[in-house]
C-alpha positions in Angstrom: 42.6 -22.4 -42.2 39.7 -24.3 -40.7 36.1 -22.9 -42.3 32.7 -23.0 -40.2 29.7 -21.3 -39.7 28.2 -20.0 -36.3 24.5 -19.6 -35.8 22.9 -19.3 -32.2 19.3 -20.7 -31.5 16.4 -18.6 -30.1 17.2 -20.4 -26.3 21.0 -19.3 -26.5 22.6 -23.1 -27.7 25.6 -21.7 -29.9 26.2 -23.9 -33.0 29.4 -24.0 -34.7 29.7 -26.4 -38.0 32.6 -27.2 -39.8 32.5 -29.3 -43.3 34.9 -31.8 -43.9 34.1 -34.1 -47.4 37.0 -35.9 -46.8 35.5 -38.6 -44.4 32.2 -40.1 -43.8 32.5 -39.9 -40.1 31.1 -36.8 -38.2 32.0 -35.7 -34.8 29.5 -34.1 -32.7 31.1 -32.3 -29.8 29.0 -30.5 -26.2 30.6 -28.0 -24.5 29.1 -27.2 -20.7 30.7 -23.6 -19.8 31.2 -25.3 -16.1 34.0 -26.7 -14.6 35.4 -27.1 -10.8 35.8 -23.2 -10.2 32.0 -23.6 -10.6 31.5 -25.3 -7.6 30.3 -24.3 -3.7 33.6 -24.5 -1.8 32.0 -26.8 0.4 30.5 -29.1 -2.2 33.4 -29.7 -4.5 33.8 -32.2 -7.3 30.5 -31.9 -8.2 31.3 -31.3 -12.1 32.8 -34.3 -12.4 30.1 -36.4 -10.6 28.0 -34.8 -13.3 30.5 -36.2 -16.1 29.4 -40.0 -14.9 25.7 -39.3 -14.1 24.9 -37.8 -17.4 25.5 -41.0 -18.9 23.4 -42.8 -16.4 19.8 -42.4 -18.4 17.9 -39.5 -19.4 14.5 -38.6 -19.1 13.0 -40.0 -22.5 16.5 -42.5 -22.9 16.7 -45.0 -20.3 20.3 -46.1 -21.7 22.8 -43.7 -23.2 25.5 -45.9 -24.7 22.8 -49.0 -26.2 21.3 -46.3 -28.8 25.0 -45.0 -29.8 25.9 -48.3 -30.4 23.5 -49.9 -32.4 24.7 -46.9 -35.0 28.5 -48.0 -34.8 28.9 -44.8 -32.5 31.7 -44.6 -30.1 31.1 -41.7 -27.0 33.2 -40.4 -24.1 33.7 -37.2 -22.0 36.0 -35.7 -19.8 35.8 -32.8 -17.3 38.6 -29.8 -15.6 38.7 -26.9 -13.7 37.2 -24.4 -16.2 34.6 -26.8 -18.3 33.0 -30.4 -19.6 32.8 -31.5 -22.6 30.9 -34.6 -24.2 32.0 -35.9 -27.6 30.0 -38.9 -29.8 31.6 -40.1 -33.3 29.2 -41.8 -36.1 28.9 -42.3 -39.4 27.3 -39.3 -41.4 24.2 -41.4 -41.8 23.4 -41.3 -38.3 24.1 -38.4 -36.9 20.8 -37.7 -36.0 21.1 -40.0 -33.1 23.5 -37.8 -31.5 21.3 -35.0 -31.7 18.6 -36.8 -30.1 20.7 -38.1 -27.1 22.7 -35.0 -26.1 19.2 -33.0 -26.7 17.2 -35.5 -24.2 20.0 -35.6 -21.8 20.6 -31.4 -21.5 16.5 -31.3 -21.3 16.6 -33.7 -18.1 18.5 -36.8 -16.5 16.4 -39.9 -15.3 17.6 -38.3 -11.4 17.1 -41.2 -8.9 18.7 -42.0 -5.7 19.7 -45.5 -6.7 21.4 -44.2 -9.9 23.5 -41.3 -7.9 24.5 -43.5 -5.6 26.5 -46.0 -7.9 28.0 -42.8 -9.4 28.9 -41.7 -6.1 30.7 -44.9 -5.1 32.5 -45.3 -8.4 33.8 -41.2 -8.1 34.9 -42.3 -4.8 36.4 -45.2 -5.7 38.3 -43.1 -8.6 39.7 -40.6 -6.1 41.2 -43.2 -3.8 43.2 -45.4 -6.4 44.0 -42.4 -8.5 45.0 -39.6 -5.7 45.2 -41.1 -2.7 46.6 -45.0 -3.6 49.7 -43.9 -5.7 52.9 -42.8 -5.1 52.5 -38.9 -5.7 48.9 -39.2 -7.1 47.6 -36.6 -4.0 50.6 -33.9 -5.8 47.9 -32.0 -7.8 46.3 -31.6 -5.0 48.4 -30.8 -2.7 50.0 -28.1 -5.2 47.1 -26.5 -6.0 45.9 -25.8 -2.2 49.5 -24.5 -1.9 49.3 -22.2 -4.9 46.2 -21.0 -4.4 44.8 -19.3 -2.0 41.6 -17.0 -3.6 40.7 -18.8 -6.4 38.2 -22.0 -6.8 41.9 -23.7 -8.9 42.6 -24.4 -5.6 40.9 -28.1 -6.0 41.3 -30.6 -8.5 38.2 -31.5 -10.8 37.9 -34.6 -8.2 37.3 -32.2 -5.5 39.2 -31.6 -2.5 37.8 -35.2 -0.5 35.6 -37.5 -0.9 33.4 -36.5 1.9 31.6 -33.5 -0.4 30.9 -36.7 -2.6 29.8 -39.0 0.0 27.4 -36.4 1.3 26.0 -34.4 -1.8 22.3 -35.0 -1.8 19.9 -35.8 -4.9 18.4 -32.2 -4.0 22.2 -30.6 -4.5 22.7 -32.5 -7.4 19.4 -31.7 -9.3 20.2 -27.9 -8.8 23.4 -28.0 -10.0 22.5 -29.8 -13.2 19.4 -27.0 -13.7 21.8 -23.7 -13.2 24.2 -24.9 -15.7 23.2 -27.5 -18.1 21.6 -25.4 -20.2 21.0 -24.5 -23.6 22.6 -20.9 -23.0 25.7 -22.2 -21.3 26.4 -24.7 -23.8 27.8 -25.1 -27.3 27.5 -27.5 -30.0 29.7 -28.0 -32.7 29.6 -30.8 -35.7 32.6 -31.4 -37.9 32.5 -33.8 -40.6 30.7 -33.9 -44.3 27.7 -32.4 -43.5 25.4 -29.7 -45.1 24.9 -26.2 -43.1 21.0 -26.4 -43.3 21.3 -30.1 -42.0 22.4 -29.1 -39.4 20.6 -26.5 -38.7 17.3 -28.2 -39.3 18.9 -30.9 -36.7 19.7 -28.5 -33.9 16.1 -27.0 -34.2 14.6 -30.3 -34.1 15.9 -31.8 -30.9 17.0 -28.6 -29.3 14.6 -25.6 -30.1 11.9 -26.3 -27.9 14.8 -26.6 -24.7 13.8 -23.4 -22.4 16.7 -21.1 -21.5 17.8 -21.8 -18.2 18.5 -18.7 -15.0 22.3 -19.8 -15.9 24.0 -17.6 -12.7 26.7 -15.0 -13.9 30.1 -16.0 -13.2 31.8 -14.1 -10.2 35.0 -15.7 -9.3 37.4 -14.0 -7.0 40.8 -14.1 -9.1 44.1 -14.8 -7.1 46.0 -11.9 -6.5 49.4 -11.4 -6.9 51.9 -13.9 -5.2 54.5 -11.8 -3.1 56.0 -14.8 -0.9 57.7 -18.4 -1.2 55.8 -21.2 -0.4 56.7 -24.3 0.8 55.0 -27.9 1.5 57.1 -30.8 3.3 55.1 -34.2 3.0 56.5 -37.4 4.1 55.3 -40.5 2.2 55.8 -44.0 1.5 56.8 -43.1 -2.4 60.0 -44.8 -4.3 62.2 -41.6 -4.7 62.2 -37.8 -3.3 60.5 -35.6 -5.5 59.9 -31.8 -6.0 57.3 -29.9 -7.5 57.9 -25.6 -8.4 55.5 -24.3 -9.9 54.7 -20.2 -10.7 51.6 -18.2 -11.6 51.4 -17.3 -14.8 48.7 -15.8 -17.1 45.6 -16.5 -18.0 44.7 -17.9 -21.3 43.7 -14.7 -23.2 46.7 -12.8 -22.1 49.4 -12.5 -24.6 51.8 -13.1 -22.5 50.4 -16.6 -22.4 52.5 -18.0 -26.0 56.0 -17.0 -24.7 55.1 -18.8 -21.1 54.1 -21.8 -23.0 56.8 -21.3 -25.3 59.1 -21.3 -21.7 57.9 -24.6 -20.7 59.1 -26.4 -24.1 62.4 -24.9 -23.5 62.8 -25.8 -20.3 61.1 -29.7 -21.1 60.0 -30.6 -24.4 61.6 -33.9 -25.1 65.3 -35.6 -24.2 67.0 -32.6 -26.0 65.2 -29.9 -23.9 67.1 -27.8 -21.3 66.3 -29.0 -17.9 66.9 -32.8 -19.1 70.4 -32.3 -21.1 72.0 -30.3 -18.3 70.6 -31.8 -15.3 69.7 -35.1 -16.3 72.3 -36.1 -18.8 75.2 -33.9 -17.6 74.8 -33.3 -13.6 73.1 -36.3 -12.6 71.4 -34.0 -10.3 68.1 -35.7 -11.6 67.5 -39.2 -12.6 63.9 -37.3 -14.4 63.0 -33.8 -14.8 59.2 -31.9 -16.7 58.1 -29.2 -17.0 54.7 -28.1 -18.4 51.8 -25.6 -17.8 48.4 -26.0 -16.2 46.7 -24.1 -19.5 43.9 -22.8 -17.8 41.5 -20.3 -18.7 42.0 -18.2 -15.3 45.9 -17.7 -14.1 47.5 -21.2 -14.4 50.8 -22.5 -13.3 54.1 -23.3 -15.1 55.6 -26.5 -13.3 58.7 -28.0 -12.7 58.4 -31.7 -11.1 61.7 -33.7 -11.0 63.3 -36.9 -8.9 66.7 -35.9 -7.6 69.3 -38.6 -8.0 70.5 -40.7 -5.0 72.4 -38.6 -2.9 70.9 -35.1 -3.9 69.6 -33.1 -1.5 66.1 -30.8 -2.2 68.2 -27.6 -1.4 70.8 -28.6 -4.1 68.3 -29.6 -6.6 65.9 -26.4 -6.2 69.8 -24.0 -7.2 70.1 -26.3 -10.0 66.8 -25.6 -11.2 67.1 -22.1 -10.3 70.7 -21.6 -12.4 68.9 -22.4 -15.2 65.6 -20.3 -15.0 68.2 -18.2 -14.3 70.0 -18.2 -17.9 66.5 -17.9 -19.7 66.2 -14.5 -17.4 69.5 -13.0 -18.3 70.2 -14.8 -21.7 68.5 -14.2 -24.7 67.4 -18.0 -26.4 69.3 -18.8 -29.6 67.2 -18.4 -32.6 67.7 -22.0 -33.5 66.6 -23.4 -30.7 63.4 -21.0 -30.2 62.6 -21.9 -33.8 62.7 -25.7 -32.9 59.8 -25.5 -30.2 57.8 -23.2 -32.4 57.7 -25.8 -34.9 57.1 -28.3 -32.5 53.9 -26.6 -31.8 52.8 -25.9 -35.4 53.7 -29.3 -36.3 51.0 -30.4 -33.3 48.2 -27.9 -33.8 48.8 -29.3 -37.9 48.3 -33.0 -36.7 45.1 -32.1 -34.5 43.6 -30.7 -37.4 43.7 -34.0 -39.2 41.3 -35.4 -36.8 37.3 -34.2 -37.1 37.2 -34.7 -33.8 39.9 -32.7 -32.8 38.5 -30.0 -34.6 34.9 -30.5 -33.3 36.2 -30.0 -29.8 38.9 -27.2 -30.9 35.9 -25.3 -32.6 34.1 -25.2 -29.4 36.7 -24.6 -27.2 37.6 -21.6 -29.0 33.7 -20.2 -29.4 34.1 -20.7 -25.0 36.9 -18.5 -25.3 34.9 -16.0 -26.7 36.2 -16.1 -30.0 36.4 -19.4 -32.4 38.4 -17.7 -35.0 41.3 -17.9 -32.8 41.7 -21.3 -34.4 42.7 -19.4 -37.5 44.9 -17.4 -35.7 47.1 -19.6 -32.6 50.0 -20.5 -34.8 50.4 -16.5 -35.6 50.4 -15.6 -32.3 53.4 -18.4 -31.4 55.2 -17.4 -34.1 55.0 -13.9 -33.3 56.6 -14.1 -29.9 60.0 -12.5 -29.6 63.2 -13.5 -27.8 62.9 -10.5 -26.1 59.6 -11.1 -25.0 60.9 -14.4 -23.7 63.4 -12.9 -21.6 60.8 -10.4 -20.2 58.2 -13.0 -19.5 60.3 -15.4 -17.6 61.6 -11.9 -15.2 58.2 -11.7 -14.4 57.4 -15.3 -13.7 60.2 -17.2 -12.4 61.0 -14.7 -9.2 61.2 -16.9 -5.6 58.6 -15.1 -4.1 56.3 -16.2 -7.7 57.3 -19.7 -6.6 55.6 -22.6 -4.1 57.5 -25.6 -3.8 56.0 -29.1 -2.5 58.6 -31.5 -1.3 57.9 -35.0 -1.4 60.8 -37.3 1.5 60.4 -40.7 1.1 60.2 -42.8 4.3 
């Protein structure tokens, strides 16, 4: 059971702290309700520029990290498809240096052409030695576009090319930081051993006077219901064939959500999973086999990525894969082994909790839910998924017309 208390400030900022005696570090963790399905299909990416620009200078704070430093602080960030989030770590003593620099940097960035720019060139940079420069680093991309065809998933956080980067104006940029980096789109949560009305004396301070911002209201078209196969072919210089399955699923509210993700570790959690003792170990059909899901908030994807051993055609490795999602459709799991991954996951969500960090960012990412006592209540909800429910779950997900398939031929 993780404690907190919630408060909300007159210009919408959401607060959420959690005390924790047991270490003098705090955590302060920013939560920006905007991610890549934010973004003008033809000016993608643009929430991920954002994640390097807001650490180039702010209006009153010429240098972000120099401050942080100077008070043994350590910073970082990191964006996706459905928000960003900004995260500082200091000693108890100095916390008030983190209010100060995520306060001046939501009230305005020092915008200059210069500065966006170098950002600009170093996102670019990013998306060619990450995506385009490694063997199967364009295969989230390339899924995605396949998968989707409605949604705003349908690009990476990177964007889908480095033109709507190369050619994003200071204008553009400006007016996407002022309709979402806002007070009432964000939320702020502090985890360590600090005193409520600290904290709320803190927030007040350096984030009261921050006007409320015309935040637009989301309106995103949601994918409808897959009723064909899809399939990619790409031919590229990579070591090994590969394939890449992957299926609609739910989206993150849905309770149908714990027994997909519960499907996943079955399938690949470890060398003692499914997919890797029968077709790794005893079929040599792979020489390496995953499987994972995407987790978003919106319908995400269940994947299945693998590298069929020499001699292995795509058509034999696909029925492979298929005989087994197969079993999990017809065959109820043992208890045994459904027990194992439920532990698995309890033992995880246990270990994050150790980390004031972990829960700073937890606690927020909960609240953006739309409910932050789901922390209390996660493990419950795994543990309360049936093997029946398992068994109707994977019907519904794992049909061939629920499925798009990239192929990767090396040449």
């Amino acid at each position: 059971m993780i404690n907190y208390n919630k408060f909300t400030l007159d210009n919408g900022l959401k607060i959420i702290v959690h005390q924790d005696k047991t270490t003098p570090i705090v955590a302060v963790n920013l939560i920006y309700d905007v991610g890549a399905r934010d973004e003008n299909a033809n000016r993608t990416g643009f929430a991920h520029l954002f994640e390097h620009l807001m650490f180039e200078g702010s209006i009153n704070i010429p240098q972000y990290d120099s401050p942080l430093q100077k008070v043994s602080g350590t910073n970082n960030a990191f964006t996706n498809n459905d928000f960003t989030n900004y995260y500082i770590t200091l000693p108890k003593e100095n916390i008030e240096t983190a209010f100060w620099l995520e306060s001046d940097r939501m009230l305005e960035l020092a915008f200059s052409e210069e500065k966006l720019k170098i950002q600009k060139n170093v996102v670019i940079e990013e998306y060619k030695e990450r995506y385009l420069n490694q063997p199967y680093g364009n295969d989230i991309l390339l899924l995605r576009k396949l998968a989707y065809k409605t949604h705003p998933y349908q690009w990476s956080t990177i964007g889908k090319n480095t033109q709507h980067i190369e050619e994003a104006s200071l204008k553009e940029v400006k007016e996407f930081f002022y309709k979402f980096y806002a007070p009432n789109n964000a939320i702020l949560s502090v985890a360590g051993d600090v005193e409520i009305e600290e904290i709320k004396t803190l927030s007040e301070k350096w984030f009261g006077s921050i006007e409320k911002r015309n935040v637009p209201k989301r309106n995103i078209k949601q994918e409808p219901k897959q009723t064909e196969r899809r399939t990619i072919l790409v031919k590229e210089d990579v070591p090994f064939d590969a394939i890449y399955m992957a299926f609609p699923y739910f989206d993150r509210l849905d309770p149908k959500y714990y027994p997909s993700d519960l499907l996943s570790d079955i399938l690949a959690n470890g060398d003692s999973a499914r997919l890797y003792q029968r077709l790794v170990k005893e079929k040599n059909i792979f020489t390496e086999i995953d499987a994972y899901i995407t987790g978003s908030i919106d319908k995400g994807l269940i994947v299945i990525d693998g590298r069929p051993a020499d001699g292995v055609t795509f058509e034999q490795a696909e029925k492979e894969v298929w005989k087994q999602l197969e079993i999990l459709k017809n065959e109820e799991i043992e208890d045994y082994e459904l027990q194992k991954i439920k532990n698995n996951i309890e033992a995880t969500m246990e270990f994050s909790k150790s980390s004031v960090l972990n829960k700073a960012m937890t606690l927020a990412y909960y609240e953006l839910l739309g409910d932050v006592d789901l922390i209390n209540h996660e493990q419950k909800k795994y543990n309360n998924v049936s093997k029946k429910l398992m068994k109707e779950v994977a019907k519904e997900v794992f049909r061939d017309t629920n499925c798009s398939v990239l192929y990767y031929k090396a040449y």
